[in-house]
N, CA, C and O of each residue as an XYZ file, in Angstrom:
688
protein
N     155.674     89.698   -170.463
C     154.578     90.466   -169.881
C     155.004     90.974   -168.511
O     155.609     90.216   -167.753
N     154.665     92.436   -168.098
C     155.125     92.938   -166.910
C     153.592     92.322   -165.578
O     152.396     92.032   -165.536
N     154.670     92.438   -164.848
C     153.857     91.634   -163.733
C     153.610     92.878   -162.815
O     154.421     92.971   -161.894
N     152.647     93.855   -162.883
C     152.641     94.864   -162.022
C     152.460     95.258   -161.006
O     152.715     96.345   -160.488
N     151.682     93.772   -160.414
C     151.372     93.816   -158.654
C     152.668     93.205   -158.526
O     153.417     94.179   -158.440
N     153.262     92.332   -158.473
C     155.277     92.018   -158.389
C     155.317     93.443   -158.080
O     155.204     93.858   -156.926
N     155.545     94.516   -159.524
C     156.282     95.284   -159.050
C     155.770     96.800   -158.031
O     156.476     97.515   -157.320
N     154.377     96.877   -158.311
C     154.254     97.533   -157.316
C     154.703     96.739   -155.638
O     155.729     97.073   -155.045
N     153.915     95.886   -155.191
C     154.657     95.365   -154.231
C     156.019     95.703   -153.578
O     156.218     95.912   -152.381
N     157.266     95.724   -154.975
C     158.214     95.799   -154.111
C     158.737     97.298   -154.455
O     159.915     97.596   -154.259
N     158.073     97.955   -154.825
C     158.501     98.788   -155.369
C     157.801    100.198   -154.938
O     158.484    101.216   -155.057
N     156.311    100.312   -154.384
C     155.558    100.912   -153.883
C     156.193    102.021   -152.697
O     155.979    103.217   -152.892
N     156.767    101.710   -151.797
C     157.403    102.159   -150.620
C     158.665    103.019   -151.185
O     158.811    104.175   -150.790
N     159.414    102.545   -151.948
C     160.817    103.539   -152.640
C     160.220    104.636   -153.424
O     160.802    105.711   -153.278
N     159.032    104.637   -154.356
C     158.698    105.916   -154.829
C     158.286    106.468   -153.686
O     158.970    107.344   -153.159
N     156.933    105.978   -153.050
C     156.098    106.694   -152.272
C     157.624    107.999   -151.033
O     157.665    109.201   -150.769
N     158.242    107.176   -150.799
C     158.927    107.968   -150.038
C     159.914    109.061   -151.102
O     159.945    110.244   -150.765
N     160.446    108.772   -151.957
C     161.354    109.715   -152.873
C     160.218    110.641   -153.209
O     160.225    111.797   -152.787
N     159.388    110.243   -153.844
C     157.876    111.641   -153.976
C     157.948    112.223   -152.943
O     158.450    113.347   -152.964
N     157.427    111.608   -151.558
C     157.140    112.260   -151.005
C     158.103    113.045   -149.950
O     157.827    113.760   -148.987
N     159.107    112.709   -150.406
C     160.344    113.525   -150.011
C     160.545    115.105   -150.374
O     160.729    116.088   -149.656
N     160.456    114.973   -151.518
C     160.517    116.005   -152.413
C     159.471    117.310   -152.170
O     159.710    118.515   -152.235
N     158.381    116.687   -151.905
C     156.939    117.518   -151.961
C     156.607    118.132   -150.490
O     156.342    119.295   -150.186
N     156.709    116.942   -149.659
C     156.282    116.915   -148.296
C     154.741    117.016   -147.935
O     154.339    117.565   -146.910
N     153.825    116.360   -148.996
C     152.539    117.101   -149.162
C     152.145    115.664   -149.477
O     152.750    114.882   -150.210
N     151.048    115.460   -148.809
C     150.058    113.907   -149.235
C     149.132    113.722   -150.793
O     149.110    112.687   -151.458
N     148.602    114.669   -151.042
C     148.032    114.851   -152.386
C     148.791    114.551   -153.715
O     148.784    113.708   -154.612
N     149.601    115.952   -153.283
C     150.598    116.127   -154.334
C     151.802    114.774   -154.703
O     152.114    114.537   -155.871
N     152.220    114.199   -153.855
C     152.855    112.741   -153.734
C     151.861    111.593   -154.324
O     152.401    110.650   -154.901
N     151.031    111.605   -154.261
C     149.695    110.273   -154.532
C     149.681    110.586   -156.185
O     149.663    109.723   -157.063
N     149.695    112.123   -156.394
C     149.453    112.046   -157.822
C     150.426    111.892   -158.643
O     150.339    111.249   -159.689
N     151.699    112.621   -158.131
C     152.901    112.310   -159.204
C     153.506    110.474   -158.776
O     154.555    110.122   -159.314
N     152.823    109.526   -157.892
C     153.335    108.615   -157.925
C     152.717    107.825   -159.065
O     153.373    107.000   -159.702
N     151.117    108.165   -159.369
C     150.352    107.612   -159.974
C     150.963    107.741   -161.343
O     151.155    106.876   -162.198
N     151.289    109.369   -161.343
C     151.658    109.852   -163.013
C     153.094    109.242   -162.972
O     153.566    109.193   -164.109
N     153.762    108.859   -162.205
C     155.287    108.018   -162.583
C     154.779    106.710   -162.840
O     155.780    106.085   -163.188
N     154.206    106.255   -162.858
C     153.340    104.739   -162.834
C     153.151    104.595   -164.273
O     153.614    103.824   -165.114
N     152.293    105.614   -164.302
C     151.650    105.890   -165.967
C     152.885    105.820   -167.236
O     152.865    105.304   -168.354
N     153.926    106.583   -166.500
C     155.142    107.084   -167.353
C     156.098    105.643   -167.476
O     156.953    105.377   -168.321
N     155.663    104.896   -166.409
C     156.803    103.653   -166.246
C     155.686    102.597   -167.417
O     156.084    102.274   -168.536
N     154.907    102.371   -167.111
C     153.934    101.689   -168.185
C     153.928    102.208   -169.533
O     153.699    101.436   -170.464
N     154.146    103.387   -169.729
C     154.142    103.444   -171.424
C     155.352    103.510   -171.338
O     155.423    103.930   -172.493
N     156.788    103.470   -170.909
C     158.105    102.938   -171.106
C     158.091    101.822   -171.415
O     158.601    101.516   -172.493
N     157.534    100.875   -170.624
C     157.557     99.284   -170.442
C     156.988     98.481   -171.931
O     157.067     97.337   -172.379
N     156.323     99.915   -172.435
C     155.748     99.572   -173.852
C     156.755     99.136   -174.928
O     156.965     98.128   -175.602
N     157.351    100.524   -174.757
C     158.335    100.858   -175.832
C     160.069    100.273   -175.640
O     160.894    100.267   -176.554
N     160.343     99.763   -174.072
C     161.409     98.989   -173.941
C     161.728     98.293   -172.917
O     161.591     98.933   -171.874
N     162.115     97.192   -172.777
C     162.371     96.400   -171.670
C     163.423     97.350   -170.647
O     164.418     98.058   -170.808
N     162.680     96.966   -169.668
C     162.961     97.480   -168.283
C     163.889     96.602   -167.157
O     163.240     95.573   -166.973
N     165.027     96.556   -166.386
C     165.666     95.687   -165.837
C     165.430     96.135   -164.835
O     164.863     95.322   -164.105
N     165.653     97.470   -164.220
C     165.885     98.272   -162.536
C     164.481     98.360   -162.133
O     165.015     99.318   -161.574
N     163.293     98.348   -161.854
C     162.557     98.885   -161.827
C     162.614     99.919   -160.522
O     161.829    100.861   -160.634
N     163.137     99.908   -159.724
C     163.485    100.552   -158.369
C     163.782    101.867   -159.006
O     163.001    102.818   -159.050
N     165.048    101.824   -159.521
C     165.497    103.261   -160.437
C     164.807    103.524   -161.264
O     164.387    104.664   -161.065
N     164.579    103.282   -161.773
C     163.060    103.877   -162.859
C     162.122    104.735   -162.164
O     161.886    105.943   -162.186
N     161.552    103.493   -161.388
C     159.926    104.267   -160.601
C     160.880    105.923   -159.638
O     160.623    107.127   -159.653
N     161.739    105.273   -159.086
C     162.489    106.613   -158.112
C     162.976    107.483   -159.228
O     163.360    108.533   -158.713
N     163.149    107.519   -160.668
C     164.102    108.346   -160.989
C     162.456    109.439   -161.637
O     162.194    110.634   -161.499
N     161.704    108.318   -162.315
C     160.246    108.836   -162.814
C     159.396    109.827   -161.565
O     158.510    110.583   -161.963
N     159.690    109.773   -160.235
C     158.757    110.019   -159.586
C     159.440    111.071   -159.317
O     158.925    112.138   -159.653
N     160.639    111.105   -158.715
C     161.381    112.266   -158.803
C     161.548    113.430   -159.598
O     161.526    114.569   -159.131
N     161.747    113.104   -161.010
C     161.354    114.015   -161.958
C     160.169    115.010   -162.435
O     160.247    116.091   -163.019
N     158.875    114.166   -161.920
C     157.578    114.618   -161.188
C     156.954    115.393   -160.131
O     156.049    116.220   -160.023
N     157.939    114.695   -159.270
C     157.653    115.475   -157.759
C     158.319    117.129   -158.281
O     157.617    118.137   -158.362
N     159.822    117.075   -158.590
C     160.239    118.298   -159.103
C     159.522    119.236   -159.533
O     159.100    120.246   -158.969
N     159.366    118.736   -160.887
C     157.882    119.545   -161.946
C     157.021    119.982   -160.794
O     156.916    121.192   -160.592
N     156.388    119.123   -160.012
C     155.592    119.654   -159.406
C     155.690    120.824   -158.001
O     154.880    121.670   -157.622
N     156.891    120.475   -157.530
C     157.432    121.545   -156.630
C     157.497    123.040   -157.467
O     156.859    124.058   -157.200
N     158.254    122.872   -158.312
C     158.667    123.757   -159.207
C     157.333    125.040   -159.652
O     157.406    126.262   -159.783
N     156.156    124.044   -159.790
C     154.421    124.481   -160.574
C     153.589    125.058   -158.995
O     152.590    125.754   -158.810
N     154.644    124.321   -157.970
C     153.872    124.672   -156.528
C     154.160    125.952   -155.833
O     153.325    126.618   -155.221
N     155.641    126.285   -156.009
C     156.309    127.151   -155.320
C     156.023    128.671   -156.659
O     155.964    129.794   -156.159
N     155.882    128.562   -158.151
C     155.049    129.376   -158.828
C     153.979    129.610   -158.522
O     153.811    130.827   -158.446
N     152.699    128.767   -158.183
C     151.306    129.703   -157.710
C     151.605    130.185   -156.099
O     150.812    131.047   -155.720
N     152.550    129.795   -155.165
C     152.678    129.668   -153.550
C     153.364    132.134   -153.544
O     153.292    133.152   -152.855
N     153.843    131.662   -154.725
C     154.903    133.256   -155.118
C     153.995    133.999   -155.539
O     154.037    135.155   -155.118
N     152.837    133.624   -156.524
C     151.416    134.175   -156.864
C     150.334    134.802   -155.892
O     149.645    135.821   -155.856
N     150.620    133.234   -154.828
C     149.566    133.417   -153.013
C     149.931    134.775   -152.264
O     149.228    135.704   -151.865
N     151.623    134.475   -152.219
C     152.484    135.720   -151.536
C     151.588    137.112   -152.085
O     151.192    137.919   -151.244
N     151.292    137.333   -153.621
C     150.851    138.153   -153.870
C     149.902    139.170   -153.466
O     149.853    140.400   -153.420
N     149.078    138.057   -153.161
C     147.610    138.256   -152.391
C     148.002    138.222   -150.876
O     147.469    139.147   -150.262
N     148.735    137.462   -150.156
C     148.549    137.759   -148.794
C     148.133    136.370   -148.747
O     147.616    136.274   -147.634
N     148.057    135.153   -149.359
C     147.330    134.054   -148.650
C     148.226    132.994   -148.865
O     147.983    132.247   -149.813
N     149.413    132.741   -148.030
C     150.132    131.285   -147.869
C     150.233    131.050   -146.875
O     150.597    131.817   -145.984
N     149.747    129.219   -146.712
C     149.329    128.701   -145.716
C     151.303    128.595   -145.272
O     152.348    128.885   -145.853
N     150.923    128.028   -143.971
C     152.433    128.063   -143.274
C     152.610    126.540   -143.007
O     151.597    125.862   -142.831
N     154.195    125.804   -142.956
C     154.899    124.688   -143.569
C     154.336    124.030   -141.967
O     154.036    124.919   -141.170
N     154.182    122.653   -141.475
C     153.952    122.408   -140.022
C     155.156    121.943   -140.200
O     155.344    121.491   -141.329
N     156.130    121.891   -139.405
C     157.176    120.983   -139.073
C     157.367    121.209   -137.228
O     157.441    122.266   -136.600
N     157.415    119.413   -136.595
C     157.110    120.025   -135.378
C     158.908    119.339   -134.565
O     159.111    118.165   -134.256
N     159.659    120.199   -134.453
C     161.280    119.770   -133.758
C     161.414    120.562   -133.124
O     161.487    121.712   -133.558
N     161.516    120.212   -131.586
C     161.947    120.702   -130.230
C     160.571    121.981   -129.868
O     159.396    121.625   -129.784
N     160.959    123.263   -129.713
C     160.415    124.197   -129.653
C     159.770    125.016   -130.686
O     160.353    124.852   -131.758
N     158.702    125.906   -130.777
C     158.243    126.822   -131.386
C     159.036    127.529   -132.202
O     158.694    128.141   -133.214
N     160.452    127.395   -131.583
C     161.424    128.661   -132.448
C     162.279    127.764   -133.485
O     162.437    128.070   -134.667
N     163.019    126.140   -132.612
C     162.870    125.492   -133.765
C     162.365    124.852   -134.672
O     162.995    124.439   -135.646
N     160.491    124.590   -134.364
C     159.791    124.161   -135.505
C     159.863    125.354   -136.831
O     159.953    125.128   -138.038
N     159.813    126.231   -136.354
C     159.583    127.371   -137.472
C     161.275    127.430   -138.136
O     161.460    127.287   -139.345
N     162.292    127.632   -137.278
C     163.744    127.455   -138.637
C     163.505    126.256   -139.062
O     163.523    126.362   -140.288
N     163.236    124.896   -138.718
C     163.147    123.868   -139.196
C     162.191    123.824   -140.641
O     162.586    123.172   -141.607
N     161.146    124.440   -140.670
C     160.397    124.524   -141.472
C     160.538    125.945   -142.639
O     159.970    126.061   -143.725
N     161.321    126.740   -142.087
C     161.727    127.449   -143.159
C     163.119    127.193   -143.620
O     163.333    127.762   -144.690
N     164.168    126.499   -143.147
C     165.170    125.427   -143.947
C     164.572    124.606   -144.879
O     165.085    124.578   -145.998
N     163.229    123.674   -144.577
C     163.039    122.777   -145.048
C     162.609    123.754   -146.696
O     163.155    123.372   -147.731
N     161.641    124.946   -146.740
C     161.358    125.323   -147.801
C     162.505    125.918   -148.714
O     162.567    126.026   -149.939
N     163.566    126.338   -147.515
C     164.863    127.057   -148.340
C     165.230    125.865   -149.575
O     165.361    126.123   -150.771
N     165.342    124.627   -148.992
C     165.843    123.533   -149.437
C     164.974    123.365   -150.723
O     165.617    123.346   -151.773
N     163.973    123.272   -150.790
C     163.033    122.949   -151.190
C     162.892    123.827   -152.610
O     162.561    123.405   -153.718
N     163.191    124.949   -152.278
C     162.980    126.504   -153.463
C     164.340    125.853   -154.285
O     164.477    125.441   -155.437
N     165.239    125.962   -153.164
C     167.033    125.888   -154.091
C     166.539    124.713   -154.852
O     166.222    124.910   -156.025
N     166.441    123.643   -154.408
C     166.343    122.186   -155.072
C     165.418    122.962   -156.596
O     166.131    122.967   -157.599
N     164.326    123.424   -156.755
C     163.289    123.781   -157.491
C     164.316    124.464   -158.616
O     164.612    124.109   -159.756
N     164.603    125.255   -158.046
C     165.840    126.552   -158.579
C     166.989    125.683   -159.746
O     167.041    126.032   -160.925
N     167.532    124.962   -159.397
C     168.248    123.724   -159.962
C     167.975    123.691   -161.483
O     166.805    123.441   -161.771
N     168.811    123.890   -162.493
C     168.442    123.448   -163.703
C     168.441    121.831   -163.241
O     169.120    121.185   -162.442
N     166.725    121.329   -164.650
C     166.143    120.168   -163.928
C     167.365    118.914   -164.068
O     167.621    118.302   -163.031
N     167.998    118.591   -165.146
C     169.084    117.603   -164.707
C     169.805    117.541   -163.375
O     169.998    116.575   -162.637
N     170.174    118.888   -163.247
C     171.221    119.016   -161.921
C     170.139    118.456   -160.760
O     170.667    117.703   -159.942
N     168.559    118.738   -160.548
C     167.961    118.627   -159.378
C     167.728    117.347   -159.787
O     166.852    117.074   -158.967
N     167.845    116.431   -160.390
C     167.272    115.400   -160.316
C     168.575    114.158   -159.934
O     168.652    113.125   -159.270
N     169.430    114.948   -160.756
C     170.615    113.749   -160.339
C     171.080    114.191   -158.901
O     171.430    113.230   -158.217
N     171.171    115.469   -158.252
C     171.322    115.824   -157.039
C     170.299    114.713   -156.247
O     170.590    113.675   -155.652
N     169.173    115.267   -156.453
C     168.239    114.228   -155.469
C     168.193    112.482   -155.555
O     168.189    111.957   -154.442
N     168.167    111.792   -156.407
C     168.450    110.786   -157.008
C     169.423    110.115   -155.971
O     169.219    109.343   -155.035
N     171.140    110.995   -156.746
C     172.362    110.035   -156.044
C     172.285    110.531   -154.658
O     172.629    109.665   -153.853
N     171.846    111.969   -153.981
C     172.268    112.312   -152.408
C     171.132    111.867   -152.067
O     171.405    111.169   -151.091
N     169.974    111.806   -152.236
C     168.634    111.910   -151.291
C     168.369    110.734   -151.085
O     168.346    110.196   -149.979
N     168.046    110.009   -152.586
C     167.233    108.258   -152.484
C     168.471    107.229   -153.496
O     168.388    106.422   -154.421
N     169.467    107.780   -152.745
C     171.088    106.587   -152.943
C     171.203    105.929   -154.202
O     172.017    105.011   -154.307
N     170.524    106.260   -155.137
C     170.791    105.566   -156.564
C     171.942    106.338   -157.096
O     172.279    107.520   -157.166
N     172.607    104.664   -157.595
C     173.661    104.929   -157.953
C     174.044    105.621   -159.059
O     173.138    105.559   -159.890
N     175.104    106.340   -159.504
C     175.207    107.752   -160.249
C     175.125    106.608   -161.760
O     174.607    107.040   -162.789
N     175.602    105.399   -161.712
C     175.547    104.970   -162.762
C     174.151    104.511   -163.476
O     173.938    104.782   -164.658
N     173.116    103.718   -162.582
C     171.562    104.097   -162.931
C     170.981    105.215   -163.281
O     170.119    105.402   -164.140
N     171.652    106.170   -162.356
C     171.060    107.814   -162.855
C     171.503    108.340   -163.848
O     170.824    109.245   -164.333
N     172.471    108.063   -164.341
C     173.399    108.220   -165.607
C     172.256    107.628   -166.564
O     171.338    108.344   -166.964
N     172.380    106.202   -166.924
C     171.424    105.434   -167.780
C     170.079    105.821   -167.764
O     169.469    105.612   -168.813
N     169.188    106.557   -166.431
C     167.748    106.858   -166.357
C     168.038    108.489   -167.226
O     166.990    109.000   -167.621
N     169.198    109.212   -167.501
C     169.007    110.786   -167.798
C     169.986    110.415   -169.289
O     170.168    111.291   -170.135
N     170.278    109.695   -169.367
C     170.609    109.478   -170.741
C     171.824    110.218   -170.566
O     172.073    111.127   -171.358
N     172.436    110.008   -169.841
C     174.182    110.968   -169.975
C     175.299    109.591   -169.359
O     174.929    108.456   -169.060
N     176.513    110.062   -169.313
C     177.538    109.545   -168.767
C     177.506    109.644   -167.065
O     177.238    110.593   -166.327
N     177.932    108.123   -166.752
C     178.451    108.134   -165.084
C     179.411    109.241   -164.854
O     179.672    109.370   -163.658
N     179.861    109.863   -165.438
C     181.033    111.169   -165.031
C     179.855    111.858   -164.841
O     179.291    111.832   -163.747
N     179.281    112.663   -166.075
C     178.190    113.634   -166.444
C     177.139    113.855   -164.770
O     176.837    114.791   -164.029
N     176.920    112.525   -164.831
C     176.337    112.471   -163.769
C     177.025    112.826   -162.131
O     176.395    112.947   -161.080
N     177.756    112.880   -162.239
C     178.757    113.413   -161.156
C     179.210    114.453   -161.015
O     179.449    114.862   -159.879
N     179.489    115.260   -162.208
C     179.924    116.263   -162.510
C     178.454    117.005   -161.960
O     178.499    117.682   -160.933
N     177.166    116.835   -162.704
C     176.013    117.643   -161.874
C     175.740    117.238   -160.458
O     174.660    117.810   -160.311
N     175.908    116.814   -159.642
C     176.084    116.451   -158.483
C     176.840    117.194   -157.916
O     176.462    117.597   -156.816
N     177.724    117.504   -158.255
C     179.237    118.262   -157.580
C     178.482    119.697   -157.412
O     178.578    120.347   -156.371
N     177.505    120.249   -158.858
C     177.629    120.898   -159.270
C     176.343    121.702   -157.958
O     176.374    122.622   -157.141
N     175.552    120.889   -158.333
C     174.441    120.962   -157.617
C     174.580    121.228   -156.111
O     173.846    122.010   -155.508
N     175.859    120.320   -155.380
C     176.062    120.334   -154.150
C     176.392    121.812   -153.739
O     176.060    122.340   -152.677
N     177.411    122.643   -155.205
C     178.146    123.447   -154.381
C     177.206    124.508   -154.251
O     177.148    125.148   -153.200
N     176.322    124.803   -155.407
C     175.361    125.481   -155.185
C     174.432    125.688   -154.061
O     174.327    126.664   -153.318
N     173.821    124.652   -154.082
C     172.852    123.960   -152.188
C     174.049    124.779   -151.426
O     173.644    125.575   -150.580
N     175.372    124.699   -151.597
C     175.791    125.213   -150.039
C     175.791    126.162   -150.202
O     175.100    126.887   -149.487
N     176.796    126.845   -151.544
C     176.653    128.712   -151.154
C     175.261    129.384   -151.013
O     175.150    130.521   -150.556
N     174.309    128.714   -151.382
C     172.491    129.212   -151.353
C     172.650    129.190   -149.439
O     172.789    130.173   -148.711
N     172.590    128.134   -149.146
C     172.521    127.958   -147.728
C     173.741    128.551   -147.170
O     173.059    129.069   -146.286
N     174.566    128.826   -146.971
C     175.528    129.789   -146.716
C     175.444    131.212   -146.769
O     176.197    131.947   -146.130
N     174.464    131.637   -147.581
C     174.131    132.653   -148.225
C     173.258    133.267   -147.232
O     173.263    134.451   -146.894
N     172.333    132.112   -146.702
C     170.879    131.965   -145.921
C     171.452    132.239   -144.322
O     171.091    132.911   -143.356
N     172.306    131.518   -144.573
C     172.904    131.294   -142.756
C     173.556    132.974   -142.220
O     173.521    133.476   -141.097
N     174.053    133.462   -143.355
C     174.984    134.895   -143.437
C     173.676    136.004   -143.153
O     173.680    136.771   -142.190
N     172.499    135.938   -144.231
C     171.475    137.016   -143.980
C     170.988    136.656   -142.807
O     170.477    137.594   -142.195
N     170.954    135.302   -142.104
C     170.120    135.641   -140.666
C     171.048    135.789   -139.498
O     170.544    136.254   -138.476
N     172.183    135.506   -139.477
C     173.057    136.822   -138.392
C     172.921    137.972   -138.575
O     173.202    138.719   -137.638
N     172.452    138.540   -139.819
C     172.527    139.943   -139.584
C     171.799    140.332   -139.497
O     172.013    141.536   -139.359
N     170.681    140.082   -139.468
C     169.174    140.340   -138.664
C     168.671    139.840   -137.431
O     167.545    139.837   -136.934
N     169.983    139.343   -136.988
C     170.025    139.144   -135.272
C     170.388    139.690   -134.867
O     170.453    139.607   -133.641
């Protein structure tokens, strides 16, 4: 029998932050932690569970994604109309809260952008340190496989951001 206050307990704080890594949004984090919860309980049905750390982080992650992904589609919809709210991020000055906060969405779109294996094992092994071999076993592929999208993922993130860094010199 799973002991679920055990594992929320120790386990509560590693999603809550990998969600809410991903999202950067209080709502949106509360619900995909709940719905990784849900997803880890009808797993727990169907097979014994050893990691629970990697599980709940790999489940919540996969969620938060989906949900970035469903966020930044109606946010492109808002653009439409004229109505998107603006990111707060508050570092040093006015000029760097605002690059700070439009890096953070650059990041945020590319990550989205990601075929979903690549964004998940990207975020997973670079973001919330699980090891490529858990992430391997949570995506059902090989510890290489899993590395290989990582690599893959990385080089992308840079030429995107490279890409980003190039168009705003030249509009300086």
């Amino acid at each position: 029998m799973v002991d679920w206050q055990d594992i929320l307990t120790e386990h509560r704080t590693r999603l809550w932050r990998a969600v809410y890594r991903v999202l950067g949004h209080y709502d949106d984090a509360l619900e995909c932690c709940q719905e990784a919860l849900l997803d880890a309980h009808e797993l727990a049905l169907k097979e014994t569970v050893t990691e629970w750390g990697a599980l709940l982080t790999t489940l919540g992650t996969r969620r938060a994604i989906d949900r970035l992904r469903s966020r930044l589609s109606r946010r492109q919809f808002e653009v439409s109309l004229g109505n998107v709210p603006e990111p707060v991020v508050n570092i040093g000055g006015p000029v760097q809260s605002a690059e700070a906060a439009e890096l953070l969405e650059d990041v945020r779109r590319l990550v989205a952008a990601l075929p979903h294996k690549q964004a998940e094992a990207f975020w997973l092994v670079c973001i919330e340190g699980v090891s490529s071999d858990e992430v391997a076993h949570r995506l059902g592929i090989t510890p290489n496989e899993t590395r290989v999208l990582v690599h893959r993922a990385r080089a992308r993130l840079a030429q995107s951001l490279n890409d980003r860094q190039l168009r705003a010199r030249r509009n300086r």
